[in-house]
N, C-alpha and C positions, 0 to 999 in steps of 0.2 A: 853255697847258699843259693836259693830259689830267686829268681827274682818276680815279681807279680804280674800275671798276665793283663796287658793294656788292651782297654776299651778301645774299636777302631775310633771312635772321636777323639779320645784322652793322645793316641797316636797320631793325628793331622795336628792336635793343639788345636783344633780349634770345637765350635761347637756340635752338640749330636744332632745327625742326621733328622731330617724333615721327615716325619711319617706318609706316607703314598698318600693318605686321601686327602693330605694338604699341599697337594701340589698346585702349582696355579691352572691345571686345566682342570681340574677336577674343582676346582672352585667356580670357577667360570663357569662351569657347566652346569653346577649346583646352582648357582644363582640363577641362571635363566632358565632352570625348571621351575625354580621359585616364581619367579616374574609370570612364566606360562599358564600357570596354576591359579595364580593369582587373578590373572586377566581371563583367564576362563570363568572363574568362578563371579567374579564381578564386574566388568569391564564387556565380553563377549556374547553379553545376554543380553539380549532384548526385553525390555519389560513391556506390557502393553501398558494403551493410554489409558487413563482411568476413566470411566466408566461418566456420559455426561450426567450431569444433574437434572434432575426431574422437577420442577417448583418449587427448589429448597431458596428460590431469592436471589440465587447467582446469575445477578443478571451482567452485560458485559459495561463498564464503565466509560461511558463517554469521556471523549479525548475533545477540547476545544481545543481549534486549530483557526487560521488565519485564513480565509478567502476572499481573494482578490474579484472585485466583477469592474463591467465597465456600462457606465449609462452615455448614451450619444442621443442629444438634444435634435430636435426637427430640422435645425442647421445641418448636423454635421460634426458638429463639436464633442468630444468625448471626455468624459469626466470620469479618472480611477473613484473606486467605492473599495474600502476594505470592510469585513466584518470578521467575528468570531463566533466560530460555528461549531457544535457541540455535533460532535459525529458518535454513532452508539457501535456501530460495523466496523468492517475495513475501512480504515484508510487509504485508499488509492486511489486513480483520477480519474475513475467514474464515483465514487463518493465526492471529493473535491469539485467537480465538476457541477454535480447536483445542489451539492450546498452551496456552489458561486451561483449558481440559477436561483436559488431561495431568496439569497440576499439581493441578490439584482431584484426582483419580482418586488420585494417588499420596498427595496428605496421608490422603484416607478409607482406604484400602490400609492406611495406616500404622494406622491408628487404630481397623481392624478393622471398617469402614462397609462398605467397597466389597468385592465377593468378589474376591479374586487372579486368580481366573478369568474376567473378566470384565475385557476390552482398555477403551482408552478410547476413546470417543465421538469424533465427528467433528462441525465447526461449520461453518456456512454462515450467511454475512450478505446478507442480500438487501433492497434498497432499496424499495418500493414505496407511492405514493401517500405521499409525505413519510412512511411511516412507516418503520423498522429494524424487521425479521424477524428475528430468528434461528431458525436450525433447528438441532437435535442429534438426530444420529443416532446411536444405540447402536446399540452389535453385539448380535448375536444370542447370549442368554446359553447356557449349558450346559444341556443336559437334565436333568440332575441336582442344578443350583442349586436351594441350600437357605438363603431367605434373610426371615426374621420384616419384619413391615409394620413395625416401627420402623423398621429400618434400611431398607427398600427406602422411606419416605418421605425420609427426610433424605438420601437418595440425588438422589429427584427434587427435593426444594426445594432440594437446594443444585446442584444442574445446571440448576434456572431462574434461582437469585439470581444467579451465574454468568453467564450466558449474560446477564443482563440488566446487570451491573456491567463485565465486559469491554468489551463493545462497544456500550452503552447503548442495548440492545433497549428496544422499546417491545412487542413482542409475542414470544414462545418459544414456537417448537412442537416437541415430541418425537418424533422417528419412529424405530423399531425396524427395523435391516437396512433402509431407506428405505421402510417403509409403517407408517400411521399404525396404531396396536396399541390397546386399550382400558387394555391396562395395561403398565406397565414389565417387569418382572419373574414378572407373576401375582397379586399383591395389592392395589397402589396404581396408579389412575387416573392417566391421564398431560393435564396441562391441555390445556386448548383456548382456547391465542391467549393 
């Protein structure tokens, strides 16, 4: 009698052989072509930015933000002022900077410090040699500004205390209409550094 030729698996007893292209390198290998594919196709492109808008309204949303100023009376005495400042641009600390100059300009305004005629200052923070710069530029006041050295001091000390508590200047320079003046106003020297 014959006996029936055995399958080499049916001969180990145990189960049939794994097909070649299911070996685990070939699997491995398959999936990271997958993944390559994948990230080429969507992940590895660059898309450009879209295209800005033209006066369809998209204007950029102001951010109200918290600015700190400081007023310093004809003593000597300095008084924190907080306000909340609607910024339309970057937020950074020359924006910061200029909004703490608004807020300051308008508490003195209120309190008969600052002349009405006279717009508010501009800030600029500038990084250099680990040190914070600030600069404030004041406008160019009126020819006919009529304003006593009490009040044109407590003008400048409190647009240095200012410019040094907003954005923790280490140094404050004053410049009138962007060139450095011997004095603010005409009575009181403007510091140096």
């Amino acid at each position: 009698m014959r006996r029936p030729r055995r399958s080499p698996a049916s001969a180990s007893g145990g189960e049939p052989p794994t097909p070649r292209w299911a070996a685990p390198q070939l699997l491995i290998a398959g999936f990271a072509l997958v993944l390559a594919v994948t990230y080429a196709l969507t992940g590895g492109v660059t898309r450009p930015a879209p295209p800005p808008s033209m006066g369809t309204g998209d204007t950029p949303t102001p951010v109200v933000v918290e600015v700190r100023f400081v007023v310093v009376d004809a003593q000597g005495l300095e008084r924190p002022g907080f306000a909340d400042v609607p910024l339309t641009g970057v937020d950074d600390a020359s924006a910061r900077l200029t909004a703490a100059l608004g807020a300051l300009r308008e508490d003195l305004v209120a309190s008969g410090v600052w002349p009405a005629t006279v717009a508010a200052p501009a800030g600029f923070v500038i990084d250099l040699d680990r040190r914070r710069v600030a600069v404030v530029d004041m406008p160019v006041p009126p020819a006919d500004l009529q304003v006593d050295v009490a009040r044109e001091l407590a003008v400048v000390r409190s647009v240095v205390a200012t410019a040094r508590g907003a954005v923790a200047a280490d140094e404050v320079r004053v410049t009138v209409a962007g060139e450095e003046r011997p004095s603010l106003w005409g009575k009181v020297a403007l510091p140096r550094g």
